[in-house]
VMD Tcl script that builds the backbone (N, CA, C; Angstrom):
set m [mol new atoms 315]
animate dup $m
set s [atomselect $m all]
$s set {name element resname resid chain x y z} {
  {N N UNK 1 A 52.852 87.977 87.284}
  {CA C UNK 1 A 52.243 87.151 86.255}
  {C C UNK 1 A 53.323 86.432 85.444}
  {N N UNK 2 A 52.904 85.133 85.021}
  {CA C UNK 2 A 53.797 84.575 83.825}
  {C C UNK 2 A 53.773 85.108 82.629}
  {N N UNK 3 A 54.496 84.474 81.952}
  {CA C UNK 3 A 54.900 84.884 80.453}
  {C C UNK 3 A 53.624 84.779 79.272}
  {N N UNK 4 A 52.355 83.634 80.328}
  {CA C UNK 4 A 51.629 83.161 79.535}
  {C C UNK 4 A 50.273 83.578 79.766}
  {N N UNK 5 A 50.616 84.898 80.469}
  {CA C UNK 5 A 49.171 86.276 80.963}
  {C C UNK 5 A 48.608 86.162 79.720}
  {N N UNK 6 A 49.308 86.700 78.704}
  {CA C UNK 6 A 48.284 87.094 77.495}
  {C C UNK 6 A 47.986 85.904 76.218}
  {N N UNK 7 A 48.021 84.401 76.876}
  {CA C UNK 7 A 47.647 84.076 76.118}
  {C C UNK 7 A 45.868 83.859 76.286}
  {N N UNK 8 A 45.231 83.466 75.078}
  {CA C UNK 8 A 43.613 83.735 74.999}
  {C C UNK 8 A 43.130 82.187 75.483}
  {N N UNK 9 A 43.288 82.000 77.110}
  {CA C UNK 9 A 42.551 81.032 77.466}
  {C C UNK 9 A 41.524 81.623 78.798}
  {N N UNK 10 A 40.994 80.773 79.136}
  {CA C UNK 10 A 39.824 80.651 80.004}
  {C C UNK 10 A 39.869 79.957 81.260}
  {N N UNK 11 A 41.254 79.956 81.383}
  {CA C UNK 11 A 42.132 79.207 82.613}
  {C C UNK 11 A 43.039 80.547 83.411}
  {N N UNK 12 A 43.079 80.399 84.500}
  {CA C UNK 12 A 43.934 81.616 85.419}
  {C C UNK 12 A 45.646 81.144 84.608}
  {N N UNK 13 A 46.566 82.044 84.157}
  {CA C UNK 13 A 47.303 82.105 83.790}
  {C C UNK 13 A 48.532 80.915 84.772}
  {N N UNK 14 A 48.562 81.665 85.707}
  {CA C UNK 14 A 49.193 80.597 87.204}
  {C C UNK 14 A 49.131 78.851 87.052}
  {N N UNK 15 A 47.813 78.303 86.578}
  {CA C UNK 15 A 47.090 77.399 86.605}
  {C C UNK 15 A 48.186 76.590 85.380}
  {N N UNK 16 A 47.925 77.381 84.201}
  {CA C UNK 16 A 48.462 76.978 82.914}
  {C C UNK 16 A 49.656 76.552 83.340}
  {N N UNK 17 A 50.404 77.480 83.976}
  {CA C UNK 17 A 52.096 77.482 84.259}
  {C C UNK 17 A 51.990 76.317 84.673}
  {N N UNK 18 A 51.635 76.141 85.912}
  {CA C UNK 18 A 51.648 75.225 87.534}
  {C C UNK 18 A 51.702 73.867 86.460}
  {N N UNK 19 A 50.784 73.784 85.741}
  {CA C UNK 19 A 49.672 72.849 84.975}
  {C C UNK 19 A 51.449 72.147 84.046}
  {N N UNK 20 A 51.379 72.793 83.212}
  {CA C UNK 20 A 52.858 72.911 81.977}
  {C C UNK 20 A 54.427 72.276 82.616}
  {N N UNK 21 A 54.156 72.771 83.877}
  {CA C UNK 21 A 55.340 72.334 84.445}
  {C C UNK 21 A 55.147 70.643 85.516}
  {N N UNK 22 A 54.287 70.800 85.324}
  {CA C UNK 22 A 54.270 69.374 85.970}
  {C C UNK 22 A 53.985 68.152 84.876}
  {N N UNK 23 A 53.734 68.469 83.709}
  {CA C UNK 23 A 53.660 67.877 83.028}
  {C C UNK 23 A 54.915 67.170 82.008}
  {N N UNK 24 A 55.203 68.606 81.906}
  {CA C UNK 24 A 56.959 68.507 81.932}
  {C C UNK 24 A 57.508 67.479 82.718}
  {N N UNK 25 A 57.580 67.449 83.589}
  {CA C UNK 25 A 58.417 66.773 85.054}
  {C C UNK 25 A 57.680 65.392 84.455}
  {N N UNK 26 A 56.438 65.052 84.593}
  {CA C UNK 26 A 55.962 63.452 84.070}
  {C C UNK 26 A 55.979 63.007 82.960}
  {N N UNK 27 A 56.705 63.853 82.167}
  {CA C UNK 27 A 56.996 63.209 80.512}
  {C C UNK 27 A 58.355 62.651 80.413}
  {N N UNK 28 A 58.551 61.502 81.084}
  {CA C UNK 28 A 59.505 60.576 81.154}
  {C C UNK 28 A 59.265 59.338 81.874}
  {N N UNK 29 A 59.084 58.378 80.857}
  {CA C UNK 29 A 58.772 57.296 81.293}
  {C C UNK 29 A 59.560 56.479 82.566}
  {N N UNK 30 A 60.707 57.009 83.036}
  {CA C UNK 30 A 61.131 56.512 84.149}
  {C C UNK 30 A 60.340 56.910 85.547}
  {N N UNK 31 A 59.850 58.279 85.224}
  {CA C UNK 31 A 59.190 58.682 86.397}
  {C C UNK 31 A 57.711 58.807 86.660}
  {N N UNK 32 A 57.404 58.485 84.857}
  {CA C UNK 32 A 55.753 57.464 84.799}
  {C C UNK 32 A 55.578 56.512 85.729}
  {N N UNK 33 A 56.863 55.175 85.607}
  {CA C UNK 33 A 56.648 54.050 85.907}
  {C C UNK 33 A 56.840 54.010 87.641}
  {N N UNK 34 A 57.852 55.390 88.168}
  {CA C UNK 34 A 57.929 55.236 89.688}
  {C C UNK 34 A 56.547 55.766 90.095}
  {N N UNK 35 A 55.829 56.832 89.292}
  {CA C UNK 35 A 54.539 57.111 89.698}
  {C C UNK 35 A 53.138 55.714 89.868}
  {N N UNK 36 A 53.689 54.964 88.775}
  {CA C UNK 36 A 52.515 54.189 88.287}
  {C C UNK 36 A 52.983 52.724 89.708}
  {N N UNK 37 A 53.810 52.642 90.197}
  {CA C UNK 37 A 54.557 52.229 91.265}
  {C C UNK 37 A 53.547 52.355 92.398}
  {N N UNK 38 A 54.093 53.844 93.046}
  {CA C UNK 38 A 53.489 54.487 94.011}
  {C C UNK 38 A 52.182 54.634 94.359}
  {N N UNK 39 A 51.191 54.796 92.779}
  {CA C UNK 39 A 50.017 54.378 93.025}
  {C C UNK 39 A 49.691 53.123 93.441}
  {N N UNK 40 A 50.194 52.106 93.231}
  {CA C UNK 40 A 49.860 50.997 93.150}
  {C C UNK 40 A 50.185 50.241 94.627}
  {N N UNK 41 A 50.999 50.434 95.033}
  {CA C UNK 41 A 52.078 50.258 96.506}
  {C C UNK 41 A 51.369 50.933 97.525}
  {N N UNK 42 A 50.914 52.295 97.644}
  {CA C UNK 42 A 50.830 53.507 97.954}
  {C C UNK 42 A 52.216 53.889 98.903}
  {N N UNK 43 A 52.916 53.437 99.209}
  {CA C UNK 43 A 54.249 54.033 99.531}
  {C C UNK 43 A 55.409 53.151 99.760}
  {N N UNK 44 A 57.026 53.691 98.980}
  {CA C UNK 44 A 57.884 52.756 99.099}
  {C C UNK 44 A 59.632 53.377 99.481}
  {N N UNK 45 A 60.321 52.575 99.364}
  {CA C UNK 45 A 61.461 53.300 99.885}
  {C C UNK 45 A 61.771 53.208 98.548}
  {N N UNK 46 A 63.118 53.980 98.473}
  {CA C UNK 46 A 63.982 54.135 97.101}
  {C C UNK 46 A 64.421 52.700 96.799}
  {N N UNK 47 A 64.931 52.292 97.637}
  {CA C UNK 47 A 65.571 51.010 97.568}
  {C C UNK 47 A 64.237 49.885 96.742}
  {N N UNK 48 A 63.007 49.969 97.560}
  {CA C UNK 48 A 62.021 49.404 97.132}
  {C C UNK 48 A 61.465 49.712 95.616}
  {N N UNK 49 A 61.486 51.202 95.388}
  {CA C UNK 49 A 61.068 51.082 94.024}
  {C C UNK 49 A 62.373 50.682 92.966}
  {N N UNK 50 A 63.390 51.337 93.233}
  {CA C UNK 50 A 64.894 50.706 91.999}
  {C C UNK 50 A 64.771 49.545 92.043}
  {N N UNK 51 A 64.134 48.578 92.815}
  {CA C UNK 51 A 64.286 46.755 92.844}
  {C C UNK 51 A 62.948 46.587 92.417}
  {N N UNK 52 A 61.656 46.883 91.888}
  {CA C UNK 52 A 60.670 47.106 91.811}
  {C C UNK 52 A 60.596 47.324 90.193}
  {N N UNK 53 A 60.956 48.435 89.882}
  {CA C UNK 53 A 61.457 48.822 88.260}
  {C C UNK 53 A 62.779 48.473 87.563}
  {N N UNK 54 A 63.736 47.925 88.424}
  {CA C UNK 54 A 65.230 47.324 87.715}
  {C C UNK 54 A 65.622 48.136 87.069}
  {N N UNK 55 A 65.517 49.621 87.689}
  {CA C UNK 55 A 66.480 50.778 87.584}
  {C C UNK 55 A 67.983 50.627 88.619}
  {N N UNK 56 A 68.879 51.654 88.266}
  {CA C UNK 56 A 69.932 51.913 89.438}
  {C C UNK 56 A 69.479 52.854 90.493}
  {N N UNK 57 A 69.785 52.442 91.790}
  {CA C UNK 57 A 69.543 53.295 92.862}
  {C C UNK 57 A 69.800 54.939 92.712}
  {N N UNK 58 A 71.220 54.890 92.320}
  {CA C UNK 58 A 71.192 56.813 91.692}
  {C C UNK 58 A 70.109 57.227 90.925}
  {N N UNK 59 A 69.513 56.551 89.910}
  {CA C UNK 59 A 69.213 56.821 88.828}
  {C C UNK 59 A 67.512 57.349 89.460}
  {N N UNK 60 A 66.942 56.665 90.186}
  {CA C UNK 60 A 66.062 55.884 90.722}
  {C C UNK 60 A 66.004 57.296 91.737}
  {N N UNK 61 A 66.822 57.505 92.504}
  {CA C UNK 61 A 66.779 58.671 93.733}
  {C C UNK 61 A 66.772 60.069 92.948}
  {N N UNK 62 A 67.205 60.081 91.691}
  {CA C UNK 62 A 67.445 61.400 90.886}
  {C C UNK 62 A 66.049 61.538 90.596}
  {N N UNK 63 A 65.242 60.684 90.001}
  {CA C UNK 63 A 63.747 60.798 89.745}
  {C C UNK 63 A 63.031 61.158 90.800}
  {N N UNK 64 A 63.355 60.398 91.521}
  {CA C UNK 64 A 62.387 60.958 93.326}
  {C C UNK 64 A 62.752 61.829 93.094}
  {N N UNK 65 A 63.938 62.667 93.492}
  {CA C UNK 65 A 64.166 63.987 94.203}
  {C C UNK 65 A 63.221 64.726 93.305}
  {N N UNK 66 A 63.315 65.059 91.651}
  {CA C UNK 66 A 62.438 66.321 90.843}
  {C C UNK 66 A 61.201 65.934 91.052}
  {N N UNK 67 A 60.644 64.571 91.248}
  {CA C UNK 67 A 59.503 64.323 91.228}
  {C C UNK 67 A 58.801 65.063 92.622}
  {N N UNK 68 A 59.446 65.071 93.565}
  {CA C UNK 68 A 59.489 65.751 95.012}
  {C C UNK 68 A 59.118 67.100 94.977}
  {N N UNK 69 A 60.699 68.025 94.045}
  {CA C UNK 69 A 60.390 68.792 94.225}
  {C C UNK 69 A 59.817 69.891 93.177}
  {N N UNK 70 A 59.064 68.961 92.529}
  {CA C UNK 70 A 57.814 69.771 91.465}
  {C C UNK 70 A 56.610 69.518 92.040}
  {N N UNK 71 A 56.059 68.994 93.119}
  {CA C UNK 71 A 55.498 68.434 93.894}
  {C C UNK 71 A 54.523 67.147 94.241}
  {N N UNK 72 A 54.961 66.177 92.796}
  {CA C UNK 72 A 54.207 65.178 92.490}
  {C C UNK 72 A 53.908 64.185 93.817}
  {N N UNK 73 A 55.235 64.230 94.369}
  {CA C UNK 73 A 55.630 63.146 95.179}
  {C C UNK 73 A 55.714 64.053 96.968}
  {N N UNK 74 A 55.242 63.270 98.038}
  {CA C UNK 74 A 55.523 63.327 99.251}
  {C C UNK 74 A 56.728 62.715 99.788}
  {N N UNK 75 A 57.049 62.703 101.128}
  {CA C UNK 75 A 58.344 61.969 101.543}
  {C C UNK 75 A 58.130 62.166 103.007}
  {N N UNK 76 A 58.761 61.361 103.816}
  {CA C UNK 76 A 58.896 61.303 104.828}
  {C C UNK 76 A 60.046 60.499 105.218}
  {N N UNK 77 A 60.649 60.293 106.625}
  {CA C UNK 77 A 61.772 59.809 106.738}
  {C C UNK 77 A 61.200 58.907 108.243}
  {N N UNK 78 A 61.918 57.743 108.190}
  {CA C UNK 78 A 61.543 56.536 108.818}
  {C C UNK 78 A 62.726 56.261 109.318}
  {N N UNK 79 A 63.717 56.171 110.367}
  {CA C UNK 79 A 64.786 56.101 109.991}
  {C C UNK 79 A 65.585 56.245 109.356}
  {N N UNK 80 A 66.448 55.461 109.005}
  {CA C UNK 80 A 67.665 55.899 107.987}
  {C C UNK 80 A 66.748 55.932 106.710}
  {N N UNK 81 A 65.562 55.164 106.567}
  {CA C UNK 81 A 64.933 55.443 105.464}
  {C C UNK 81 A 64.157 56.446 104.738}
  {N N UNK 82 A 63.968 56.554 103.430}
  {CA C UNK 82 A 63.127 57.797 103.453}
  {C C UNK 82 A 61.828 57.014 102.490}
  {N N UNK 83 A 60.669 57.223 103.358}
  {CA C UNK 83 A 59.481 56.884 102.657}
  {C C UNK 83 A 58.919 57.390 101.311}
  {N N UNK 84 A 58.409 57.408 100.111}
  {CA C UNK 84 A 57.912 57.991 99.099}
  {C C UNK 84 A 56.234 57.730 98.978}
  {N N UNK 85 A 55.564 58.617 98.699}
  {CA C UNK 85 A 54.481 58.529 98.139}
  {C C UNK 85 A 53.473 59.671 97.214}
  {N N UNK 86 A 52.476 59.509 96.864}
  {CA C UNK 86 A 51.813 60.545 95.737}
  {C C UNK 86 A 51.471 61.518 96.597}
  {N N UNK 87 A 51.919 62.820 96.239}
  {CA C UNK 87 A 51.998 63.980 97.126}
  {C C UNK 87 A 50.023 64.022 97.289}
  {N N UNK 88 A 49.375 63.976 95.997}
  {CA C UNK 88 A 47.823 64.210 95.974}
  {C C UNK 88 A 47.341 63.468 94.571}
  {N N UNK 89 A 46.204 63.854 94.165}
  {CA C UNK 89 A 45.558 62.982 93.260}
  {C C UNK 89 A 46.097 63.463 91.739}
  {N N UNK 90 A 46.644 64.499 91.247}
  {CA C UNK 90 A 47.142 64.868 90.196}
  {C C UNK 90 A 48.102 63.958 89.691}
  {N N UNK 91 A 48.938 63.205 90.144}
  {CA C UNK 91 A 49.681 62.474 89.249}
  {C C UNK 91 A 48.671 61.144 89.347}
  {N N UNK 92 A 47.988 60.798 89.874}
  {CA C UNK 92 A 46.588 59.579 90.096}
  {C C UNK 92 A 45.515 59.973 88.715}
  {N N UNK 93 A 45.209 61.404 88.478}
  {CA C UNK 93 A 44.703 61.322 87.438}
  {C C UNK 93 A 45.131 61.138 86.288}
  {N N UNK 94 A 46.445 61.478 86.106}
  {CA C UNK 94 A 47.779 61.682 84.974}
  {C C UNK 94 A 47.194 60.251 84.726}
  {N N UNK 95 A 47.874 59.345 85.653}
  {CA C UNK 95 A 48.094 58.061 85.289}
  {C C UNK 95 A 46.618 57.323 84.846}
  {N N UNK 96 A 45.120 57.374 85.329}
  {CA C UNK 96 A 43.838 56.931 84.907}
  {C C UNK 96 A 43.734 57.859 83.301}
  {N N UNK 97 A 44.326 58.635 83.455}
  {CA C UNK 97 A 44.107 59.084 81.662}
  {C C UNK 97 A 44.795 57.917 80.869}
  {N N UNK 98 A 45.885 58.021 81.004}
  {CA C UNK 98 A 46.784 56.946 80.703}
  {C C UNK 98 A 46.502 55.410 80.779}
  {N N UNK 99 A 45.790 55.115 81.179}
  {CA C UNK 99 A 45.240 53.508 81.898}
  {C C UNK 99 A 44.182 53.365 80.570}
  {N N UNK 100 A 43.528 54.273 80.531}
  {CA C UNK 100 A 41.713 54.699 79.746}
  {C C UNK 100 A 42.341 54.699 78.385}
  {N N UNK 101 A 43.385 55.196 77.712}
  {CA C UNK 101 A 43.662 55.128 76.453}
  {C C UNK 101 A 44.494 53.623 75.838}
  {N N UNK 102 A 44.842 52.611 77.008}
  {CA C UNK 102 A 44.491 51.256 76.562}
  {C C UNK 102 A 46.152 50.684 76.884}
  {N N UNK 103 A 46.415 51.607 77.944}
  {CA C UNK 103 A 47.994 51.174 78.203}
  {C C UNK 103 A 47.875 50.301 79.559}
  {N N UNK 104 A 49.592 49.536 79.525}
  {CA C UNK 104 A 49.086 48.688 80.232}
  {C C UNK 104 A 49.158 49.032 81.994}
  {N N UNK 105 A 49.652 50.470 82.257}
  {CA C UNK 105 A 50.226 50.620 83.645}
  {C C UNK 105 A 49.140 50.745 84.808}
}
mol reanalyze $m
mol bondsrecalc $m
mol representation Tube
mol addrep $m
């Protein structure tokens, strides 16, 4: 169990965690905007989204990778390339919350 067994909710403890930590990981608007990207594209290379958002390619591949491996994001490799896209609908809902409160992404 997590740390957050005994707190008094009505949610499986696991859930909360899982839940907390991915939220974490999308509270940065750099990796809002590669999400809000990906939805929109539905899949791109690194190269494609850093020229896309007028980030730096490091900067740009550092976001993929945590976004990856907290599990927001899928990947695949195409050749020398490596494909990106929304692992499932959880960062899709993130972002329609976000859309609904009057923003512009």
């Amino acid at each position: 169990m997590t740390k957050y067994a005994d707190l008094p909710l009505d949610i499986d403890p696991e859930v909360v965690a899982e839940t907390a930590r991915m939220l974490r990981c999308l509270g940065h608007p750099v990796r809002l905007a590669i999400l809000d990207h990906l939805d929109r594209s539905g899949e791109s290379t690194v190269s494609q989204i850093h020229e896309a958002l007028g980030i730096g390619q490091a900067v740009c591949s550092q976001h993929l990778g945590l976004l990856h491996d907290r599990g927001a994001l899928a990947r695949r490799r195409d050749g020398v390339n490596v494909i990106y896209s929304l692992a499932d609908d959880r960062p899709r809902k993130i972002l329609a919350c976000l859309r609904s409160q009057g923003g512009s992404t």
